[in-house]
N, C-alpha and C positions, 0 to 999 in steps of 0.2 A: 776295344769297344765292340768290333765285329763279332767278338767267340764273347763277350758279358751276356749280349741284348742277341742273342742267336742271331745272328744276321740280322739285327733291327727287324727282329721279327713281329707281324703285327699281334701277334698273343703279347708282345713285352708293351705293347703300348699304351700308355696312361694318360696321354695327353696333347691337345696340338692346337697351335696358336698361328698369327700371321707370320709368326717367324720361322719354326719350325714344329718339330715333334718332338715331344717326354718320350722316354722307355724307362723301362726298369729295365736293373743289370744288377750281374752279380759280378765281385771282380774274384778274382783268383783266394784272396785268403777268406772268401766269402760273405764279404761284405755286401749290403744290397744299395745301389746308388741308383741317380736319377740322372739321364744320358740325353741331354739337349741336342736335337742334329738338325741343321738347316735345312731345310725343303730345297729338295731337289729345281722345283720348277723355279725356285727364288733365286736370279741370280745376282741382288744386294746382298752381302752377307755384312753390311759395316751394323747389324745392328747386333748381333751374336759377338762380330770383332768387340762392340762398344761393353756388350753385357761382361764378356769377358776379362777385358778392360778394367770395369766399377768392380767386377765382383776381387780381384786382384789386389785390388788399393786398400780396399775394404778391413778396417780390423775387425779380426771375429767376437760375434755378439751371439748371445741363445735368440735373439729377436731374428736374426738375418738369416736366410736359408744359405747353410755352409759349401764354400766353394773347392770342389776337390781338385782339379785342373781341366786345362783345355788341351784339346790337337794343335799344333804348330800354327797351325791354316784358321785355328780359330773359329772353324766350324763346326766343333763338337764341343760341349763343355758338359762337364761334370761334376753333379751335386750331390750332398744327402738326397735321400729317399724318406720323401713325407708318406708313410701307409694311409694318412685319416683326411687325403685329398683337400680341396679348398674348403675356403669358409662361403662361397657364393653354392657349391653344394648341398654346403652342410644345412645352409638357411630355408632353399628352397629347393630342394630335391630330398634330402635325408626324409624317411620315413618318420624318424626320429628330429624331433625340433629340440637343438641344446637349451641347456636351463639356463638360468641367470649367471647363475654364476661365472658359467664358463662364457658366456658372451660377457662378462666386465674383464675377465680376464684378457680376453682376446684384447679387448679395447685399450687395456693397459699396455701388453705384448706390442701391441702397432704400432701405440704410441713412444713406446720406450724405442724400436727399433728407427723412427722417423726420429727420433733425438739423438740417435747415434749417428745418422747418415749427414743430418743436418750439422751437427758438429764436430762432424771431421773436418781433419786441416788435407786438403780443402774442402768447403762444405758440399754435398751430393742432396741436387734434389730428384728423386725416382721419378715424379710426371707420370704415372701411370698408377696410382696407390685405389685399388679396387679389391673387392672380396674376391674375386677368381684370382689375385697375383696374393692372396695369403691363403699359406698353406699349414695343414697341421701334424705333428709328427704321432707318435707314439704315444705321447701320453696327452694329445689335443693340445700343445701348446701352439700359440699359431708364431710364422716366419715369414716374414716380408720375402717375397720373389722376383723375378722377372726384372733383372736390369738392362732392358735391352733399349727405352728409353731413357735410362738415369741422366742426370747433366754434371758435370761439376761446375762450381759459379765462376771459378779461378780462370776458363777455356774462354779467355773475352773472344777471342779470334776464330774459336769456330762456333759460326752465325748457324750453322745448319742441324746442330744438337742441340742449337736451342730455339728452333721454331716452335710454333704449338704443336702440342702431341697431346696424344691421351684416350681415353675411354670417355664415348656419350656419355652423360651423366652424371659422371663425376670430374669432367673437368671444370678449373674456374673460370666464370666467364670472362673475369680482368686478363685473362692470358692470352692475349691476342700479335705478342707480335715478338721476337727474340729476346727487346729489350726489357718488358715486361718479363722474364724469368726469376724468380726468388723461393725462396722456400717455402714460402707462405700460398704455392699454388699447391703442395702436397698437403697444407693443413685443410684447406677449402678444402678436400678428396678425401682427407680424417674425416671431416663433419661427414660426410653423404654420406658415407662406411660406418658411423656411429649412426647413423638415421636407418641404416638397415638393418643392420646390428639389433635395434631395437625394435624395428615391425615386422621383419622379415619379410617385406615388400621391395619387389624388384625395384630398381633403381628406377626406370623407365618402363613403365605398365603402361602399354597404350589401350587396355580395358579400363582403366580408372581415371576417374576427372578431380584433378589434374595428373594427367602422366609422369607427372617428377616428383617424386620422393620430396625432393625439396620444395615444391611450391606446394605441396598437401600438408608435409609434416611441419614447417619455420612458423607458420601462421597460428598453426593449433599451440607448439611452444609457447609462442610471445603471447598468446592470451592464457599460457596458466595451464591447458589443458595437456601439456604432451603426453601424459598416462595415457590419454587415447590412444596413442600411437601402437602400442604395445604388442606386443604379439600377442594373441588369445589362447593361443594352442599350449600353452603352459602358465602355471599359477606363481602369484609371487606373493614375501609377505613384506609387513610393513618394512625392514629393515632394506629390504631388496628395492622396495620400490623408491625409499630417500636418495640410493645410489642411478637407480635409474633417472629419477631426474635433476640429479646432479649430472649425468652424462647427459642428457638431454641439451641441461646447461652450458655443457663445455661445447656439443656439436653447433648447437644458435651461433657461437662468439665464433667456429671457426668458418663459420658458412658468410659471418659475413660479407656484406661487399666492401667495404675500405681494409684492404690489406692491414693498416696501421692499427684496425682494433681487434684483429686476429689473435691470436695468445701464442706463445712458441709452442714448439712441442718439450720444452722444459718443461712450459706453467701447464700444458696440458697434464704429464706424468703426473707432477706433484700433486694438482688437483684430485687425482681420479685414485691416486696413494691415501690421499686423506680420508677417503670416503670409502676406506673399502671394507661393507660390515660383512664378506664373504671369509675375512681371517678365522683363524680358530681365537690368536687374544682376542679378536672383537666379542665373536661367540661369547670366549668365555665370563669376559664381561659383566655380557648383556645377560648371561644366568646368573652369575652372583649378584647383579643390582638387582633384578628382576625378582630371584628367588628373595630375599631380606624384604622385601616390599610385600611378596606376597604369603611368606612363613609364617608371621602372628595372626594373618585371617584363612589361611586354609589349613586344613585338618590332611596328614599323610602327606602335607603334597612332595616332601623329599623323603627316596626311596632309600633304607636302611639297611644293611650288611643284616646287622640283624632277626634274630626269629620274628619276634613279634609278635603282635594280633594283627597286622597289616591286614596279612592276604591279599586278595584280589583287589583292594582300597589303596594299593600303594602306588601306584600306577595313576592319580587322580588329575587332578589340574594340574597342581606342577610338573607332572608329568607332560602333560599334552602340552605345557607353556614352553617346556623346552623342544617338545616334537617341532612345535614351531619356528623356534629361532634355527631350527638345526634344518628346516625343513628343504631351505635352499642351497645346501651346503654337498658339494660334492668331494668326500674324502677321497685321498690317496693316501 
Protein backbone atom coordinates (compact mmCIF):
# COMPACT_ATOMS: atom_id res chain seq x y z
CA UNK A 1 0.00 0.00 0.00
CA UNK A 2 3.19 2.24 0.60
CA UNK A 3 4.67 1.86 -3.15
CA UNK A 4 0.32 1.99 -4.60
CA UNK A 5 -0.49 5.50 -2.82
CA UNK A 6 3.29 6.71 -3.22
CA UNK A 7 3.92 6.98 0.31
CA UNK A 8 0.21 7.94 1.07
CA UNK A 9 1.08 10.84 -0.74
CA UNK A 10 -1.13 13.84 -0.43
CA UNK A 11 -1.54 14.20 -4.36
CA UNK A 12 -3.24 10.46 -3.96
CA UNK A 13 -5.75 11.97 -1.66
CA UNK A 14 -9.55 11.90 -2.15
CA UNK A 15 -10.87 11.99 1.07
CA UNK A 16 -10.96 12.21 5.01
CA UNK A 17 -13.36 11.61 7.68
CA UNK A 18 -13.28 11.23 11.69
CA UNK A 19 -11.79 8.10 11.14
CA UNK A 20 -9.27 8.34 8.75
CA UNK A 21 -8.10 9.24 5.08
CA UNK A 22 -9.14 7.80 1.23
CA UNK A 23 -6.27 7.69 -1.31
CA UNK A 24 -6.19 6.45 -4.45
CA UNK A 25 -3.73 3.47 -5.36
CA UNK A 26 -2.79 1.70 -8.08
CA UNK A 27 -1.91 -1.96 -7.16
CA UNK A 28 0.77 -3.86 -9.24
CA UNK A 29 -1.52 -5.39 -12.27
CA UNK A 30 -2.75 -1.84 -12.37
CA UNK A 31 -5.76 -1.78 -10.89
CA UNK A 32 -6.97 1.69 -9.37
CA UNK A 33 -8.42 1.10 -5.52
CA UNK A 34 -9.53 3.15 -2.71
CA UNK A 35 -6.85 2.75 0.46
CA UNK A 36 -8.61 3.59 3.76
CA UNK A 37 -5.67 4.38 6.48
CA UNK A 38 -6.34 5.55 10.07
CA UNK A 39 -5.18 8.83 11.24
CA UNK A 40 -2.28 8.86 12.65
CA UNK A 41 -3.34 11.30 15.73
CA UNK A 42 -6.47 8.54 16.29
CA UNK A 43 -5.39 6.28 18.46
CA UNK A 44 -9.04 4.14 18.62
CA UNK A 45 -8.78 2.17 15.68
CA UNK A 46 -11.89 -0.32 16.85
CA UNK A 47 -13.80 1.60 14.27
CA UNK A 48 -11.74 0.68 10.94
CA UNK A 49 -11.24 -2.93 13.10
CA UNK A 50 -15.24 -2.90 13.00
CA UNK A 51 -15.65 -1.46 9.22
CA UNK A 52 -13.39 -4.17 8.29
CA UNK A 53 -15.18 -6.69 10.18
CA UNK A 54 -18.99 -5.80 8.37
CA UNK A 55 -17.24 -5.21 5.14
CA UNK A 56 -15.92 -9.15 5.39
CA UNK A 57 -19.17 -10.73 6.37
CA UNK A 58 -20.87 -8.86 3.76
CA UNK A 59 -21.97 -10.89 0.61
CA UNK A 60 -21.13 -9.07 -2.58
CA UNK A 61 -23.86 -6.84 -4.07
CA UNK A 62 -23.35 -3.97 -7.05
CA UNK A 63 -25.36 -1.67 -4.29
CA UNK A 64 -22.13 -2.04 -1.62
CA UNK A 65 -18.93 -0.53 -2.29
CA UNK A 66 -16.55 -3.85 -2.99
CA UNK A 67 -14.17 -4.91 -0.14
CA UNK A 68 -10.72 -5.81 -1.59
CA UNK A 69 -8.76 -6.60 1.84
CA UNK A 70 -7.32 -5.22 5.03
CA UNK A 71 -3.54 -4.97 6.83
CA UNK A 72 -3.42 -7.62 9.56
CA UNK A 73 -3.49 -4.68 12.24
CA UNK A 74 -6.71 -3.60 10.35
CA UNK A 75 -5.71 -0.36 9.98
CA UNK A 76 -5.59 -0.15 6.30
CA UNK A 77 -8.45 -1.35 4.26
CA UNK A 78 -8.99 -1.58 0.73
CA UNK A 79 -11.69 -0.91 -1.63
CA UNK A 80 -12.92 -0.25 -5.25
CA UNK A 81 -12.26 3.17 -6.50
CA UNK A 82 -15.46 5.15 -7.07
CA UNK A 83 -14.00 8.08 -9.95
CA UNK A 84 -17.60 10.08 -9.67
CA UNK A 85 -17.02 10.90 -5.76
CA UNK A 86 -20.21 11.13 -3.48
CA UNK A 87 -23.73 11.84 -3.96
CA UNK A 88 -23.57 14.94 -1.08
CA UNK A 89 -21.08 16.40 -3.93
CA UNK A 90 -22.73 15.69 -6.64
CA UNK A 91 -25.98 17.54 -5.07
CA UNK A 92 -24.42 20.41 -3.77
CA UNK A 93 -21.09 21.16 -5.16
CA UNK A 94 -21.18 19.65 -8.80
CA UNK A 95 -21.55 22.53 -11.29
CA UNK A 96 -23.54 20.17 -12.97
CA UNK A 97 -26.93 19.24 -10.94
CA UNK A 98 -27.93 15.25 -11.95
CA UNK A 99 -31.21 14.86 -13.80
CA UNK A 100 -34.07 12.84 -12.57
CA UNK A 101 -33.52 10.24 -13.71
CA UNK A 102 -30.30 9.32 -12.29
CA UNK A 103 -31.46 10.72 -8.71
CA UNK A 104 -34.55 7.79 -8.95
CA UNK A 105 -31.89 5.68 -9.73
CA UNK A 106 -29.70 6.33 -7.00
CA UNK A 107 -32.78 6.12 -4.78
CA UNK A 108 -33.49 2.57 -5.91
CA UNK A 109 -29.46 1.66 -5.73
CA UNK A 110 -29.58 2.75 -1.65
CA UNK A 111 -32.54 1.14 -1.28
CA UNK A 112 -31.70 -2.20 -2.80
CA UNK A 113 -28.32 -2.02 -0.95
CA UNK A 114 -30.15 -1.21 2.77
CA UNK A 115 -32.24 -4.55 1.73
CA UNK A 116 -29.27 -6.51 1.29
CA UNK A 117 -27.52 -5.36 4.65
CA UNK A 118 -30.84 -5.73 6.37
CA UNK A 119 -31.39 -9.15 5.27
CA UNK A 120 -28.46 -10.78 5.93
CA UNK A 121 -28.16 -13.69 8.34
CA UNK A 122 -27.32 -11.79 10.65
CA UNK A 123 -28.98 -8.64 9.83
CA UNK A 124 -26.54 -5.22 9.47
CA UNK A 125 -27.77 -2.04 10.39
CA UNK A 126 -24.99 0.90 8.79
CA UNK A 127 -26.26 3.82 11.37
CA UNK A 128 -24.70 6.30 9.48
CA UNK A 129 -26.72 6.16 5.81
CA UNK A 130 -26.07 9.90 4.39
CA UNK A 131 -25.27 11.31 0.91
CA UNK A 132 -21.28 11.71 1.68
CA UNK A 133 -21.19 7.61 2.65
CA UNK A 134 -22.77 6.94 -1.03
CA UNK A 135 -20.67 6.94 -3.58
CA UNK A 136 -20.61 6.75 -7.33
CA UNK A 137 -18.48 4.59 -9.82
CA UNK A 138 -17.88 4.83 -13.40
CA UNK A 139 -20.94 4.88 -14.86
CA UNK A 140 -22.77 6.95 -11.75
CA UNK A 141 -24.22 4.06 -10.22
CA UNK A 142 -24.35 4.92 -6.55
CA UNK A 143 -22.59 2.16 -3.48
CA UNK A 144 -23.49 2.42 -0.01
CA UNK A 145 -19.90 3.03 2.05
CA UNK A 146 -18.47 3.62 5.19
CA UNK A 147 -18.99 0.57 7.69
CA UNK A 148 -17.25 1.93 10.34
CA UNK A 149 -20.48 2.43 12.44
CA UNK A 150 -22.45 -0.82 10.88
CA UNK A 151 -24.03 -2.90 13.97
CA UNK A 152 -25.09 -6.41 13.45
CA UNK A 153 -28.49 -7.17 15.59
CA UNK A 154 -27.13 -10.82 16.50
CA UNK A 155 -23.99 -8.73 18.95
CA UNK A 156 -26.71 -8.59 22.01
CA UNK A 157 -23.56 -8.36 24.22
CA UNK A 158 -21.73 -5.66 22.80
CA UNK A 159 -23.70 -2.57 24.27
CA UNK A 160 -20.93 -0.23 22.89
CA UNK A 161 -21.64 -0.86 18.87
CA UNK A 162 -24.84 -0.15 19.62
CA UNK A 163 -25.03 3.21 21.39
CA UNK A 164 -26.32 6.14 19.31
CA UNK A 165 -24.22 7.03 16.37
CA UNK A 166 -24.67 8.76 13.47
CA UNK A 167 -24.65 12.15 11.32
CA UNK A 168 -26.69 15.48 12.50
CA UNK A 169 -29.50 15.27 10.53
CA UNK A 170 -30.06 12.23 9.51
CA UNK A 171 -30.31 10.39 12.57
CA UNK A 172 -33.63 9.08 14.09
CA UNK A 173 -34.80 10.68 16.82
CA UNK A 174 -36.37 7.33 18.46
CA UNK A 175 -32.52 6.18 18.71
CA UNK A 176 -31.73 7.06 21.91
CA UNK A 177 -30.23 4.42 23.89
CA UNK A 178 -28.59 0.76 22.78
CA UNK A 179 -31.81 -0.89 23.25
CA UNK A 180 -33.45 1.02 20.82
CA UNK A 181 -31.29 -0.32 17.79
CA UNK A 182 -33.21 -1.84 14.66
CA UNK A 183 -33.11 -1.50 11.19
CA UNK A 184 -35.72 0.75 10.94
CA UNK A 185 -33.20 3.64 12.27
CA UNK A 186 -31.42 3.16 8.64
CA UNK A 187 -34.91 3.53 6.94
CA UNK A 188 -35.58 7.09 9.01
CA UNK A 189 -31.82 8.23 7.32
CA UNK A 190 -33.42 6.58 3.61
CA UNK A 191 -36.32 9.22 4.16
CA UNK A 192 -33.75 12.44 4.76
CA UNK A 193 -31.58 11.03 1.78
CA UNK A 194 -34.78 10.83 -0.48
CA UNK A 195 -35.69 14.43 0.90
CA UNK A 196 -32.30 15.59 -0.57
CA UNK A 197 -32.29 13.68 -3.20
CA UNK A 198 -35.08 15.55 -4.15
CA UNK A 199 -34.40 19.41 -3.34
CA UNK A 200 -30.87 19.36 -3.26
CA UNK A 201 -30.99 21.20 0.08
CA UNK A 202 -28.48 20.60 2.58
CA UNK A 203 -29.73 18.38 5.28
CA UNK A 204 -29.22 21.10 7.91
CA UNK A 205 -29.16 24.75 6.41
CA UNK A 206 -28.88 26.99 9.25
CA UNK A 207 -29.73 30.08 6.57
CA UNK A 208 -33.11 28.60 6.05
CA UNK A 209 -36.29 28.54 8.47
CA UNK A 210 -36.73 25.73 9.32
CA UNK A 211 -33.04 24.39 9.28
CA UNK A 212 -34.03 20.69 8.75
CA UNK A 213 -34.87 19.34 5.61
CA UNK A 214 -37.24 17.39 7.47
CA UNK A 215 -39.39 19.94 9.36
CA UNK A 216 -39.45 22.33 5.89
CA UNK A 217 -40.06 19.30 3.50
CA UNK A 218 -42.69 16.37 5.79
CA UNK A 219 -45.16 19.42 6.18
CA UNK A 220 -45.39 20.71 2.55
CA UNK A 221 -45.64 16.49 1.57
CA UNK A 222 -48.56 15.83 3.94
CA UNK A 223 -50.50 18.72 2.44
CA UNK A 224 -50.23 17.56 -1.30
CA UNK A 225 -47.54 20.13 -2.12
CA UNK A 226 -44.13 18.18 -2.26
CA UNK A 227 -43.47 19.17 -5.99
CA UNK A 228 -42.43 22.19 -4.09
CA UNK A 229 -39.63 20.72 -2.84
CA UNK A 230 -37.96 20.03 -6.13
CA UNK A 231 -34.94 21.05 -7.34
CA UNK A 232 -35.38 24.12 -9.78
CA UNK A 233 -32.12 23.87 -11.39
CA UNK A 234 -33.45 21.22 -13.80
CA UNK A 235 -36.77 20.42 -15.56
CA UNK A 236 -39.08 17.51 -15.39
CA UNK A 237 -41.92 16.10 -17.35
CA UNK A 238 -45.11 14.74 -16.40
CA UNK A 239 -43.95 11.15 -16.27
CA UNK A 240 -40.78 12.17 -14.01
CA UNK A 241 -42.89 14.12 -11.87
CA UNK A 242 -45.62 10.84 -10.86
CA UNK A 243 -42.32 9.12 -9.92
CA UNK A 244 -41.15 12.02 -7.90
CA UNK A 245 -43.93 11.99 -5.87
CA UNK A 246 -44.27 8.66 -5.40
CA UNK A 247 -40.67 8.96 -3.75
CA UNK A 248 -41.82 11.82 -2.01
CA UNK A 249 -44.38 9.25 -0.84
CA UNK A 250 -42.10 6.50 0.20
CA UNK A 251 -39.68 9.19 2.13
CA UNK A 252 -43.07 10.63 4.46
CA UNK A 253 -43.71 6.68 5.55
CA UNK A 254 -39.98 6.40 6.27
CA UNK A 255 -39.47 9.51 8.34
CA UNK A 256 -41.97 8.55 10.26
CA UNK A 257 -42.02 8.67 14.08
CA UNK A 258 -43.69 5.17 15.08
CA UNK A 259 -41.04 2.77 14.00
CA UNK A 260 -43.98 0.21 13.33
CA UNK A 261 -45.48 2.33 10.34
CA UNK A 262 -42.17 2.58 8.61
CA UNK A 263 -42.01 0.25 5.44
CA UNK A 264 -38.83 -2.30 5.05
CA UNK A 265 -36.55 -1.56 2.74
CA UNK A 266 -38.18 -4.62 0.85
CA UNK A 267 -41.53 -2.65 0.44
CA UNK A 268 -39.41 0.36 -0.09
CA UNK A 269 -37.50 -1.49 -3.61
CA UNK A 270 -40.68 -2.75 -4.65
CA UNK A 271 -42.41 0.41 -4.39
CA UNK A 272 -40.04 2.61 -6.23
CA UNK A 273 -39.66 -0.86 -9.03
CA UNK A 274 -43.18 -0.11 -9.72
CA UNK A 275 -42.89 3.29 -10.60
CA UNK A 276 -40.13 3.48 -12.55
CA UNK A 277 -41.15 5.53 -15.99
CA UNK A 278 -37.27 6.28 -16.51
CA UNK A 279 -37.17 2.41 -18.28
CA UNK A 280 -36.92 2.16 -21.92
CA UNK A 281 -40.32 -0.68 -21.79
CA UNK A 282 -41.88 2.12 -20.01
CA UNK A 283 -40.83 4.70 -22.79
CA UNK A 284 -41.65 2.64 -25.17
CA UNK A 285 -44.94 2.27 -24.01
CA UNK A 286 -45.87 5.53 -23.27
CA UNK A 287 -44.92 6.13 -27.46
CA UNK A 288 -46.95 3.45 -28.78
CA UNK A 289 -50.23 4.41 -26.61
CA UNK A 290 -49.42 7.97 -27.02
CA UNK A 291 -48.72 7.70 -30.69
CA UNK A 292 -52.42 5.65 -31.73
CA UNK A 293 -54.20 8.43 -29.63
CA UNK A 294 -52.57 10.91 -31.47
CA UNK A 295 -52.05 9.28 -35.32
CA UNK A 296 -55.94 9.78 -36.63
CA UNK A 297 -55.70 13.84 -35.43
CA UNK A 298 -52.19 14.87 -36.47
CA UNK A 299 -51.01 15.12 -39.90
CA UNK A 300 -46.94 13.68 -40.36
CA UNK A 301 -46.61 13.25 -36.84
CA UNK A 302 -44.74 9.62 -37.44
CA UNK A 303 -41.56 9.94 -39.25
CA UNK A 304 -41.23 7.49 -42.38
CA UNK A 305 -38.20 5.58 -43.99
CA UNK A 306 -39.63 6.84 -46.82
CA UNK A 307 -39.19 9.76 -49.59
CA UNK A 308 -42.26 11.26 -49.39
CA UNK A 309 -43.69 14.87 -49.55
CA UNK A 310 -42.75 15.10 -45.73
CA UNK A 311 -39.75 17.32 -45.72
CA UNK A 312 -39.27 19.57 -43.02
CA UNK A 313 -43.19 18.55 -41.81
CA UNK A 314 -41.97 15.39 -40.48
CA UNK A 315 -40.49 16.21 -37.49
CA UNK A 316 -44.03 17.70 -36.22
CA UNK A 317 -46.04 17.07 -32.99
CA UNK A 318 -45.33 13.51 -32.77
CA UNK A 319 -42.24 14.25 -33.05
CA UNK A 320 -41.83 16.78 -30.16
CA UNK A 321 -44.30 14.30 -28.15
CA UNK A 322 -41.77 11.88 -28.20
CA UNK A 323 -38.84 14.60 -27.61
CA UNK A 324 -40.80 14.74 -24.39
CA UNK A 325 -41.27 11.45 -23.00
CA UNK A 326 -37.47 10.74 -24.00
CA UNK A 327 -36.68 14.10 -22.55
CA UNK A 328 -35.62 12.71 -19.11
CA UNK A 329 -34.00 9.75 -20.11
CA UNK A 330 -30.38 9.24 -19.81
CA UNK A 331 -29.13 6.49 -22.35
CA UNK A 332 -26.23 4.20 -21.86
Amino acid sequence: MEDATDGFSPSRLIGKGSHGSVYSGVLKDGRVVAVKKQSVALHDDSKLRNEALILSTITPNPCTITFLGATPSNNIIVTDYMPNGTLHHLLHLSPSPPPWPRRLDIALQLAAALRHLHDSNPSIVHRDVKSANILLDATWNARLADFGLAARLCDDDDVDSKLPAGTMGYIDPSYTAPGMLTAKIDVFSYGVVLLELVSARRVIDLTQSPASIVDWALPLIQQGRGLEICDKRIRSSMYTRRAITNLLGVAARCLSPEESSRPSMSEVVSSLQMTRPWTMDYVREMVRSMMRRKKSRVSGAIVTSGGGGGGNNNFSKGGLLVREILADITLK
